[in-house]
Structures are given as C-alpha cells and as structure tokens.
TITORDREN-556366 format. One record per residue (C-alpha): residue number from 1; residue in one letter; y, x, z. Coordinates in nm, 2 decimals. Example, Ala and Ser with C-alpha at 12.3 -4.5 7.8 and 13.67 -1.06 7.14 Angstrom:
# TITORDREN-556366
<vogu><i>1</i><aa>A</aa><north>-0.45</north><east>1.23</east><up>0.78</up></vogu>
<vogu><i>2</i><aa>S</aa><north>-0.11</north><east>1.37</east><up>0.71</up></vogu>
//
This chain:
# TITORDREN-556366
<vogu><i>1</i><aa>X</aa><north>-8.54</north><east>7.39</east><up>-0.20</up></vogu>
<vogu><i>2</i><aa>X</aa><north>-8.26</north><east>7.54</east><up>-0.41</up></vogu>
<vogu><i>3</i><aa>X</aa><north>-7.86</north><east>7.46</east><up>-0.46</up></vogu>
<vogu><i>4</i><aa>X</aa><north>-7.80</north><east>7.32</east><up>-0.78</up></vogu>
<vogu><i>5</i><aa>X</aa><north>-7.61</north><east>7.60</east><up>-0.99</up></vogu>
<vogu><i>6</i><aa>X</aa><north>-7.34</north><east>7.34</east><up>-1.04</up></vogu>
<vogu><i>7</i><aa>X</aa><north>-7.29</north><east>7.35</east><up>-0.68</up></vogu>
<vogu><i>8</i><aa>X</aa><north>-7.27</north><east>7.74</east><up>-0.68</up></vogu>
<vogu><i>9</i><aa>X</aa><north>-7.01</north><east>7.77</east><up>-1.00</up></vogu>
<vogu><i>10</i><aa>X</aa><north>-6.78</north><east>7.45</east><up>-0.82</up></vogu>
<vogu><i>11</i><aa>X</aa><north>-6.76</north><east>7.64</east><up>-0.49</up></vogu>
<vogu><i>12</i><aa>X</aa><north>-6.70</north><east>7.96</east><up>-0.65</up></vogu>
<vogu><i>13</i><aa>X</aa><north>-6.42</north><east>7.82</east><up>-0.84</up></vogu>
<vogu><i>14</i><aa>X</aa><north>-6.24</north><east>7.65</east><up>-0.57</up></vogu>
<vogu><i>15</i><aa>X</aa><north>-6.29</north><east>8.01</east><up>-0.35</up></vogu>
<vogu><i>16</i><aa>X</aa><north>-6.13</north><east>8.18</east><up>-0.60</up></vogu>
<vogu><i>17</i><aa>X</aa><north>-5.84</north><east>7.93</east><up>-0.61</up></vogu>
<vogu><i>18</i><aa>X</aa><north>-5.83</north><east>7.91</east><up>-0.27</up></vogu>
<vogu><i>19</i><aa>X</aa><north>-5.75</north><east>8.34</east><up>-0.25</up></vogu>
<vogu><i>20</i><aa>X</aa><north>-5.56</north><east>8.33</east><up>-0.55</up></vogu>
<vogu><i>21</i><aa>X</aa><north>-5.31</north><east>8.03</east><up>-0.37</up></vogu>
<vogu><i>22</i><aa>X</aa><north>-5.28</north><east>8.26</east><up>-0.02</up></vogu>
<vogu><i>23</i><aa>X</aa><north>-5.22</north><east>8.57</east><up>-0.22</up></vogu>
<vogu><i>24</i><aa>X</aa><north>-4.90</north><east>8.36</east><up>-0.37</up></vogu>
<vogu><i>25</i><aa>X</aa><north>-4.81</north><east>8.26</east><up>-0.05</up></vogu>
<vogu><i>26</i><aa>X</aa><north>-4.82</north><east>8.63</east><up>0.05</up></vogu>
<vogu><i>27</i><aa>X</aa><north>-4.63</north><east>8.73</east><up>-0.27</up></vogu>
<vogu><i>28</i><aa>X</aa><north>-4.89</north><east>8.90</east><up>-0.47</up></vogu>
<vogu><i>29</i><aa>X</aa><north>-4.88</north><east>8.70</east><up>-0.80</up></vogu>
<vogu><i>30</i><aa>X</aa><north>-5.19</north><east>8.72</east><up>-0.96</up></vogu>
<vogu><i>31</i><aa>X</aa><north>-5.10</north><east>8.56</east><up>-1.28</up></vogu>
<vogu><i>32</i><aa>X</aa><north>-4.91</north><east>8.78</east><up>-1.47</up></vogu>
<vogu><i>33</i><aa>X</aa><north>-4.59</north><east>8.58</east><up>-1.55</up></vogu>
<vogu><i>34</i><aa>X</aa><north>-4.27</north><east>8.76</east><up>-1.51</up></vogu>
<vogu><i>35</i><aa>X</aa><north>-4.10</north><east>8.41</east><up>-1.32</up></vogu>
<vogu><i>36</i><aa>X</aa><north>-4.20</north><east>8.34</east><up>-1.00</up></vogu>
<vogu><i>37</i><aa>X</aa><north>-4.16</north><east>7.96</east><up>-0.97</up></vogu>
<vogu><i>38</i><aa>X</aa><north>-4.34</north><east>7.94</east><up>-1.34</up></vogu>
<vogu><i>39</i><aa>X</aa><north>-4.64</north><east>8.18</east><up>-1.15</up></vogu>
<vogu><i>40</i><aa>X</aa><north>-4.66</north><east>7.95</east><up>-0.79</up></vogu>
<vogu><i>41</i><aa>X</aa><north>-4.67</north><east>7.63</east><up>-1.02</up></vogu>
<vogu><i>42</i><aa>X</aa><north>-4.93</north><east>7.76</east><up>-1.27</up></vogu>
<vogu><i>43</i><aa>X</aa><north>-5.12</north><east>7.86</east><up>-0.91</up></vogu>
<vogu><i>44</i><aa>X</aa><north>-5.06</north><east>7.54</east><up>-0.79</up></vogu>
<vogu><i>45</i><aa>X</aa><north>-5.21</north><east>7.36</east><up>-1.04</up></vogu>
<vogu><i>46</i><aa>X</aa><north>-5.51</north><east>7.58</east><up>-1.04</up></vogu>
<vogu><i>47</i><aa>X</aa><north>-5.58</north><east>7.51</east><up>-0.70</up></vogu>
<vogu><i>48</i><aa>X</aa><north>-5.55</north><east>7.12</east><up>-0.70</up></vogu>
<vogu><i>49</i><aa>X</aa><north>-5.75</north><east>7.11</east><up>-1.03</up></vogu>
<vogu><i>50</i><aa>X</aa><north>-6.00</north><east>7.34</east><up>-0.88</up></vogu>
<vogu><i>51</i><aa>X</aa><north>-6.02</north><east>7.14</east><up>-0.57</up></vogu>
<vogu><i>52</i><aa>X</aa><north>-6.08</north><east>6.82</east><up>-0.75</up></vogu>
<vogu><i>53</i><aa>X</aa><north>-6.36</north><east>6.95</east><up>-1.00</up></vogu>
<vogu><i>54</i><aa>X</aa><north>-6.55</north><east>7.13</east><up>-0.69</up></vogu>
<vogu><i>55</i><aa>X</aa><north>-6.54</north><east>6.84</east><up>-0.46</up></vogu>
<vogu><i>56</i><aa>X</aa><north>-6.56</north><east>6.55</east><up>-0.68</up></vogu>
<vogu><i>57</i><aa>X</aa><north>-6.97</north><east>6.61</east><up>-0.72</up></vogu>
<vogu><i>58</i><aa>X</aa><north>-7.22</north><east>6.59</east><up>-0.47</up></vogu>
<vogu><i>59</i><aa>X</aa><north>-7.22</north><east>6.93</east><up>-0.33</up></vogu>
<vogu><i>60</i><aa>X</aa><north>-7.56</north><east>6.96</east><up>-0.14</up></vogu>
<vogu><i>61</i><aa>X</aa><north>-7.61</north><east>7.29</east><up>0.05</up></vogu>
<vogu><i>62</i><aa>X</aa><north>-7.84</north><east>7.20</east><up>0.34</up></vogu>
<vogu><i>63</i><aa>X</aa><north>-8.21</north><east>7.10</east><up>0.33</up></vogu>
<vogu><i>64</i><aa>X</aa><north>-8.17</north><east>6.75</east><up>0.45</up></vogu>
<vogu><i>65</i><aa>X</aa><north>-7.92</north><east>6.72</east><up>0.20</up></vogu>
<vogu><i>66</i><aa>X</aa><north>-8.07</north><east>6.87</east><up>-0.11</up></vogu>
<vogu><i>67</i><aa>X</aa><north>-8.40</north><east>6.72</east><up>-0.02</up></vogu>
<vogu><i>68</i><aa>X</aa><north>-8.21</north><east>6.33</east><up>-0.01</up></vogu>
<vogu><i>69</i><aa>X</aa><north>-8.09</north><east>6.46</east><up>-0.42</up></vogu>
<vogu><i>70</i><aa>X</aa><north>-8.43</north><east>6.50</east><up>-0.47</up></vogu>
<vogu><i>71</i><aa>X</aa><north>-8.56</north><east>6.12</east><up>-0.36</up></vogu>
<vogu><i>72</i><aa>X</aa><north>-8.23</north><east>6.00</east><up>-0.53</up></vogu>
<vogu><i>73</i><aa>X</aa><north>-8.30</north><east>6.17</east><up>-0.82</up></vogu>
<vogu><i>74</i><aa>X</aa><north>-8.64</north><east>6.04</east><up>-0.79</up></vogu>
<vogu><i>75</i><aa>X</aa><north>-8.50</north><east>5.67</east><up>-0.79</up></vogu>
<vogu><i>76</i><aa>X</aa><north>-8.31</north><east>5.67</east><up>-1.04</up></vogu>
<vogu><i>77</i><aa>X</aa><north>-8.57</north><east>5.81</east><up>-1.27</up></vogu>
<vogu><i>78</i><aa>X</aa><north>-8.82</north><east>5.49</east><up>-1.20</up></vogu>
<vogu><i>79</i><aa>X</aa><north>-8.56</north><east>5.25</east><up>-1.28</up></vogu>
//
C-alpha cells in the first residue's frame, strides 16, 4: 500500500507553510518584501490557504486507512 502523491505534495505544502509562518514569528522574513506587515500578511495567507488545500482531501497515511480508499474507491467504481 502506497500514499497517494496528492497526499505527499498537500502535506509538503502545508510543512513548508507551517516553517515559513514560525520563521515570521521569529523575524526572519522569508518573502522578500521590504514592509514587514505587507510580508506577515502575505505569510499569513500562505499558511491559511495552505492549511485549507492540505486538509480539505482525504489524507490517508496508515494501512487501515489507505486500505478503506481502496474498498471506497472500489465502490464507487461499481456504481
């Protein structure tokens, strides 16, 4: 049983978000815009938009749970 590659890319998006938000918090702006409040808001958005898109899918990573995408998947094809 694999991870979808979906799954992968979402997660590794919102990680990325996740580091990039803390690193704000900590000062180091990582977008390179020369106003601070423009940079935190652009990061800001980032995160919630990355946060949305990663979780809003079905996100299997154990074996129980990719197996059950596998039987719905199943389903739905017979129908």
């Amino acid at each position: 049983m694999t991870i979808k590659k979906e799954t992968i890319i979402r997660t590794v998006v919102l990680a990325l978000a996740l580091i990039n938000q803390v690193l704000t918090v900590f000062g180091y702006h990582v977008i390179p815009i020369d106003d601070a409040q423009i940079a935190e808001l652009i990061s800001l958005i980032f995160t919630i938009g990355a946060s949305a898109w990663a979780w809003w899918k079905n996100n299997s990573f154990t074996k129980n749970a990719i197996a059950a995408d596998k039987v719905l998947d199943e389903l739905r094809h017979k129908q």
